[in-house]
Steps between C-alpha positions, in 0.01 A plus 500: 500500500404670792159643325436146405505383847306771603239432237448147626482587854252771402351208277479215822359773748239598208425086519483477886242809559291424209483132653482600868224705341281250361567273780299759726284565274443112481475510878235754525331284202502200733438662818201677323343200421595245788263767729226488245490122499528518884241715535212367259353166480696388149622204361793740330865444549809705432640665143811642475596711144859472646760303271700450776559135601509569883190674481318264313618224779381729728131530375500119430585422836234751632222373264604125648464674896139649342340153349621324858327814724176469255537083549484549887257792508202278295578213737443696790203631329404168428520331819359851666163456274498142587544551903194760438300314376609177707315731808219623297406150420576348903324748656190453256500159598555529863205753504217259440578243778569782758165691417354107540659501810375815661167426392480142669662692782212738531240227459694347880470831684068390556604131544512416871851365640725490770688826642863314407349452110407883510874579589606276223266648239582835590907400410438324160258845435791719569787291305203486193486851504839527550562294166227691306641816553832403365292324208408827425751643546723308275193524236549878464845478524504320224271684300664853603795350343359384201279769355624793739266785562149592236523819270556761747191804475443827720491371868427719802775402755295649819192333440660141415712553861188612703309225340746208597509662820123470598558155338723430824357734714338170650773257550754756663210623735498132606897458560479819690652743247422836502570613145519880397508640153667821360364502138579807321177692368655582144395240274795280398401351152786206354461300194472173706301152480241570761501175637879455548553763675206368746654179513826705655329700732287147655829317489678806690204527757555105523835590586368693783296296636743224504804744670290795710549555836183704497564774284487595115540817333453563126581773315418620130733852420597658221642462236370116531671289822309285668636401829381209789667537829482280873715387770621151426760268714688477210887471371658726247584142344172404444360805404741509236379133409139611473431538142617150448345174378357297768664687804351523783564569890394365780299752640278485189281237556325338192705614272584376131796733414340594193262841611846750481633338211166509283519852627807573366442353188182652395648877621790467314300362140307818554822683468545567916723424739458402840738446840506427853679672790545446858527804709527395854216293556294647196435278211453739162388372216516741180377515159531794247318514155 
């Protein structure tokens, strides 16, 4: 009797680690494949080679969890496209009057009138700029987010930085910024698109111009970090609120909210990162490739 007993406890603990078996092995199956999905734009759900009836509730309910995430992610998707090209389409619009109305505004600086009318003319020139810039800026916004950055081809970094910074060289002589450059002498060669990383450098410089107490110092070292530093009155708070949409500060006059942001954008499509740090009163803006 007792070898009988034995025999069927030997039998049940035979049962219980060949099913505790298959039920990690059916664990690792699932696991295996619920990071695959994750990670790759599929359609795919969950299978399970498990005979077990908990597990097979247990891949049901995750394939239900998958179909709802995949539901909410093409809606956002969805209304994301549609908010893109919402902008793309207002700003194209709003173009055409405003360039109508600088031009008719040009044609009144040789028409005689009073000094009060001058005054006025010289507001509604200001607020028209004011709106065309953000035009614009919305326009590439939009576009940045829609077709992201061109086939990427052998760019010189140097010579694209000292180039946008001649580019400027102008307006930061005329808000009284004295601008210095440290640009390494080794030739730092990225697969880029040329004119996006441009586009960073003007809206960075923009940045300066718009924050500056007076000075600006870029900086182009090895291996490939790019770095724009000035004193600025501002907060840790809004540095750290920078890089988003349509923020902006008070000390930075005629701003959209959009230069940083765009910035951001493009640096990170190019496979980049970029940051912002406050260090007593220095503003430091940094991008590595």
């Amino acid at each position: 009797m007792e070898y009988i007993i034995i025999a069927l406890l030997g039998a049940v603990c035979v049962f219980l680690a060949v099913k505790v078996y298959l039920m990690r092995k059916s664990c690792r199956e699932i696991t295996e494949k619920l990071d695959m999905i994750m990670s790759e734009d599929t359609n795919n759900l969950i299978s399970s080679h498990s005979g077990d009836k908990e597990m097979k509730r247990l891949v049901s309910e995750l394939n239900k969890k998958l179909k709802q995430i995949r539901k909410e992610q093409l809606r956002y998707l969805n209304g994301d496209r549609e908010l893109r090209d919402a902008i793309t389409n207002i700003s194209h619009d709003l173009r055409t009057p405003l360039t109508a109305i600088m031009g008719y505004l040009e044609v009144m600086k040789d028409t005689p009138k009073s000094e009060k009318l001058e005054q006025y003319l010289e507001i509604i020139k200001g607020r028209t700029l004011a709106m065309k810039t953000l035009t614009e800026e919305l326009f590439t916004y939009s576009v940045v987010l829609s077709t992201g950055t061109a086939e990427p081809h052998e760019t010189v970094v140097n010579k694209v930085l000292e180039d946008s910074i001649m580019n400027y060289y102008g307006a930061l002589s005329e808000k009284g910024i004295s601008a210095e450059a440290d640009i390494t002498e080794t030739k730092i060669v990225r697969m880029l698109d040329e004119n996006s990383l441009a586009r960073v450098f003007s809206n960075l410089l923009n940045n300066a111009l718009k924050y500056s107490n007076g000075d600006l110092k870029i900086a182009l070292k090895e291996p490939c970090v790019i770095t724009f530093s000035n004193t600025a009155e501002l907060t840790q708070t809004q540095v750290e609120k920078l890089f988003d949409r349509f923020y902006t500060v008070e000390t930075a006059s005629g701003s959209t909210g959009l230069g940083l942001s765009i910035a951001r954008t493009l640096v990170e499509q190019m496979g980049g990162s970029i940051s912002a740090s406050l260090s007593g009163s220095i503003l430091m803006i940094t991008i590595i490739l």
